[in-house]
C-alpha positions in Angstrom: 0.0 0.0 0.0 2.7 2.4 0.8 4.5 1.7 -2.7 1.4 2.6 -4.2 1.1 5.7 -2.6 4.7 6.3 -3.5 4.3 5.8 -7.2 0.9 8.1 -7.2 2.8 10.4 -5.5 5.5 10.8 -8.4 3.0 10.4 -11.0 0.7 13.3 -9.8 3.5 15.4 -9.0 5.3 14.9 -12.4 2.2 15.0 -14.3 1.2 18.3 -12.9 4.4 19.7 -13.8 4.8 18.5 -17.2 1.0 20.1 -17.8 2.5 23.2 -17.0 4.3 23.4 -20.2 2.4 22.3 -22.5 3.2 24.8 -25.6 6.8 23.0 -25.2 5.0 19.9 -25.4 3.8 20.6 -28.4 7.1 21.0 -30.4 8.4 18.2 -28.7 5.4 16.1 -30.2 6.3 17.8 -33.3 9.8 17.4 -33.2 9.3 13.4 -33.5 7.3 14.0 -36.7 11.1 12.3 -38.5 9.1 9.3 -39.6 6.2 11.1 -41.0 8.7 12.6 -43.7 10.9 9.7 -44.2 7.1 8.2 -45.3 6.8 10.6 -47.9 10.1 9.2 -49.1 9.7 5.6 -49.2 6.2 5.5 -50.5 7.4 7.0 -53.8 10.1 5.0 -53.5 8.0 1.8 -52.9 5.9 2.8 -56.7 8.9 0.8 -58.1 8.4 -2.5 -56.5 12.2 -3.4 -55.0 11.4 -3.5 -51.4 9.0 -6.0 -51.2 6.6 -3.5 -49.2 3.8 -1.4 -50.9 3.1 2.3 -50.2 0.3 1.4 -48.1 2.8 -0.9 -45.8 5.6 2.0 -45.9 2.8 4.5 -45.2 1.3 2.1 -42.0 4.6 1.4 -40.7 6.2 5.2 -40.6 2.9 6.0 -38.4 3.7 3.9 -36.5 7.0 4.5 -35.9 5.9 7.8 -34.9 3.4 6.5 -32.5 6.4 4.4 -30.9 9.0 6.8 -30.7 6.4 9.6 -28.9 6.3 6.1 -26.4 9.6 5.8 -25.9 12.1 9.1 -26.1 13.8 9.6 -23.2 15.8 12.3 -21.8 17.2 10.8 -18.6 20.9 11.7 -19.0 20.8 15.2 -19.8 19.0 15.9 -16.6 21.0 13.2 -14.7 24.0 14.8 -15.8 22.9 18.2 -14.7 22.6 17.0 -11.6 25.7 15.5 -10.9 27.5 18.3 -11.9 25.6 21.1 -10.7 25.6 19.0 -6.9 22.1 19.3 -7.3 22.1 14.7 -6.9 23.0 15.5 -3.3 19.1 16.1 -1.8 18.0 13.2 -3.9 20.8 10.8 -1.8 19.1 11.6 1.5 15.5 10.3 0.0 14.6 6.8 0.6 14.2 6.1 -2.9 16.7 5.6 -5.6 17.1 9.1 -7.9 16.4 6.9 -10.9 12.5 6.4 -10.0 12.3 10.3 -10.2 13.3 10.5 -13.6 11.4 7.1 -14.4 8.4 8.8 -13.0 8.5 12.3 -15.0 9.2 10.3 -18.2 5.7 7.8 -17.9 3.9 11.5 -16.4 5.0 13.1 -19.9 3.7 10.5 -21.8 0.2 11.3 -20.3 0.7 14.8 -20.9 1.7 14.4 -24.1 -0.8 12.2 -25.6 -3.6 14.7 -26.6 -1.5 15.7 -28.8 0.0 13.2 -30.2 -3.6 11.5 -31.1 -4.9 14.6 -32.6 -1.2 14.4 -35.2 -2.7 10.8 -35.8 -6.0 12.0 -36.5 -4.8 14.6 -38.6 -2.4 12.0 -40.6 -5.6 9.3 -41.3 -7.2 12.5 -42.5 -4.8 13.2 -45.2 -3.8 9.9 -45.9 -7.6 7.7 -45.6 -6.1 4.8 -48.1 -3.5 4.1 -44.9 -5.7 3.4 -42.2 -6.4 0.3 -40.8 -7.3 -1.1 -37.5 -5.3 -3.8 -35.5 -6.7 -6.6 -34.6 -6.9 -7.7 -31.2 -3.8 -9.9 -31.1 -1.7 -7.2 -32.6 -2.6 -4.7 -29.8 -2.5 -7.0 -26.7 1.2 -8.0 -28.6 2.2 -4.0 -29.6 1.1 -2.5 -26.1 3.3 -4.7 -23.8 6.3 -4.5 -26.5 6.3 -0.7 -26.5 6.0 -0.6 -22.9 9.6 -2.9 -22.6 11.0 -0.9 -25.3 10.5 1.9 -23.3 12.2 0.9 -20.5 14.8 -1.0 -22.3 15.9 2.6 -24.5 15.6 4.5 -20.5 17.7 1.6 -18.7 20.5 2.2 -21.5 20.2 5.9 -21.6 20.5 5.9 -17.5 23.6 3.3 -17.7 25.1 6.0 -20.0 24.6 8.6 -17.5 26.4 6.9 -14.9 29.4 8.0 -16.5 28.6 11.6 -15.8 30.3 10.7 -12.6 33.4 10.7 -14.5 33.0 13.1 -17.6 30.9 16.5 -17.6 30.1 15.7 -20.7 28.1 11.7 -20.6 25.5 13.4 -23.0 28.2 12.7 -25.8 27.9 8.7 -24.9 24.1 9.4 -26.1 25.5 11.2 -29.2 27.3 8.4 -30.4 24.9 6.0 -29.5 21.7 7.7 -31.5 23.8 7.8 -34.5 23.4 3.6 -34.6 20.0 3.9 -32.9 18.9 6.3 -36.1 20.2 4.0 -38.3 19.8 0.4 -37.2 16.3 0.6 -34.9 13.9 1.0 -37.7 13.4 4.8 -37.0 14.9 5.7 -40.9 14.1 2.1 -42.6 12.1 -1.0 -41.9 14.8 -4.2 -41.4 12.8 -5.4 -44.3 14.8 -3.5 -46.9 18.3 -4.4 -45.3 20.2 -7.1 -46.8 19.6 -10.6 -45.2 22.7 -10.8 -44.1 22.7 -6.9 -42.4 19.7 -7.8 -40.9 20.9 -10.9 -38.8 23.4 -9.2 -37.5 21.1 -6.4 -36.7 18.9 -8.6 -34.6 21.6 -9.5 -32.4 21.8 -5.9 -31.1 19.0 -4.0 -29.1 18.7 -1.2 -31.7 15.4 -3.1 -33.8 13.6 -3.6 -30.4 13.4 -0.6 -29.8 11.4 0.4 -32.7 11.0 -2.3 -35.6 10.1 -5.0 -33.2 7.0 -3.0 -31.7 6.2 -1.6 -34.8 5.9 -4.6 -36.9 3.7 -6.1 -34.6 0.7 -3.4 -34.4 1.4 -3.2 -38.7 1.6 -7.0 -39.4 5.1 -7.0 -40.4 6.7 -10.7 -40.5 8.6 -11.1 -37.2 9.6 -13.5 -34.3 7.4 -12.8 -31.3 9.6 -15.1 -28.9 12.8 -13.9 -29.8 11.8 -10.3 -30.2 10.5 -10.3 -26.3 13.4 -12.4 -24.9 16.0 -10.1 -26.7 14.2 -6.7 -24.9 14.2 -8.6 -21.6 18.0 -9.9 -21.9 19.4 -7.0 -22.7 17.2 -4.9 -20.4 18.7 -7.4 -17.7 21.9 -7.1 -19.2 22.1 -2.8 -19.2 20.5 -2.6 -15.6 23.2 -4.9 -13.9 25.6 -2.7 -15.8 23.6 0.4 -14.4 24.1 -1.2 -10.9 27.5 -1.8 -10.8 28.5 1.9 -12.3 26.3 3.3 -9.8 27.6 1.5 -6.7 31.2 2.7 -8.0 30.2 6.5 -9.6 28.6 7.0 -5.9 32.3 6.5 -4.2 33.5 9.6 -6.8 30.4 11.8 -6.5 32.0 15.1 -4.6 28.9 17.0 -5.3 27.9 20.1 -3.0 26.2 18.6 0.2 27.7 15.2 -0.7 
């Protein structure tokens, strides 16, 4: 009962402050709009017939790349970062609760605040483009809601390992830099895997980039894909990055000379 109270706690708290801006809200809704362009793209692209997906499929699955990435962006290690190098982690060591549930909490608040609008960019994208809608059936969403939901804290338990190491750089941000250059490239956001060579493509799958957007997206489109391995590979490497998190924390917190510390 107490944990509950806890986690409503956060939740109101964060949600109410994330309402409080929602004009920034906005243009970060709008600032995700990547996939909607790269549609326009690879539907003409798709008129030739090389990729083995129509424009309807290219059209579907861009949406819904969109719909996933609003889902799962996360933020953690600029503000982490902030924190450790302003001194301002020092109150949040004297809490009973690790500093990571505060920034876990403000990210699943601004996906509630940020949800009107993203539905209403939906809208307005079935309303321009009628010949792409369609509507999952029940399998796909009871399948796509659970995957987007690991995805999510799969991408924030990598980006929080990386800011670990703002305990020993000022500047961990430029571990995320590096990072989102294979994430844009290799996670679906810019492509489907359907278009990469076979061979690309296994080697691919062996990463966590796809599952953080392909996987998810091809199962609320219909896209070919292996259910199994898709949700074992989230929860491995989830496992896998939060040990990781652990271990730099333990040691990062033995360096941490912050103000107050």
């Amino acid at each position: 009962m107490m944990i509950w109270k806890k986690v409503k706690t956060l939740l109101s708290v964060n949600y109410a402050y994330m309402v409080e801006y929602r004009a920034e809200l906005i243009l970060w809704v709008l600032s995700g709009s990547l996939p909607i362009i790269l549609m326009g793209a690879w539907t003409q692209a798709a008129q030739g017939g090389q990729f083995g997906l129509s424009s309807q499929d290219f059209a579907r699955y861009f949406i819904a790349v969109f719909l996933v990435q609003q889902f799962t962006v996360v933020w953690v290690i600029w503000e982490f970062e902030r924190e450790v190098v302003e001194g301002k982690l020092s109150p949040r060591l004297l809490q009973p609760l690790d500093p990571g549930w505060h920034h876990f909490a403000s990210h699943v608040a601004e996906r509630g605040a940020r949800m009107p609008f993203m539905l209403l960019l939906i809208v307005l994208f079935f309303i321009l483009y009628p010949q792409a809608f369609w509507v999952p059936s029940l399998s796909q969403i009871l399948l796509f809601v659970p995957a987007v939901l690991l995805a999510f804290i799969l991408r924030f338990t990598i980006q929080y390992t990386f800011a670990m190491f703002a305990f020993w750089t000022e500047r961990a941000s430029a571990l995320e830099n590096f990072w989102f250059l294979f994430y844009l490239f290799l996670s679906g956001l810019i492509a489907p895997l359907e278009v990469f060579p076979e061979s690309v493509r296994a080697a691919v799958l062996c990463t966590p980039f796809p599952y953080l957007i392909n996987f998810p997206v091809s199962l609320l489109v219909g896209l070919e894909t292996d259910i199994w391995r898709g949700f074992s590979m989230i929860v491995g490497w989830t496992l896998l990055f939060l040990g990781l998190n652990r271990i730099l924390w333990r040691a990062g917190l033995k360096r941490y000379s912050g103000m107050g510390a």
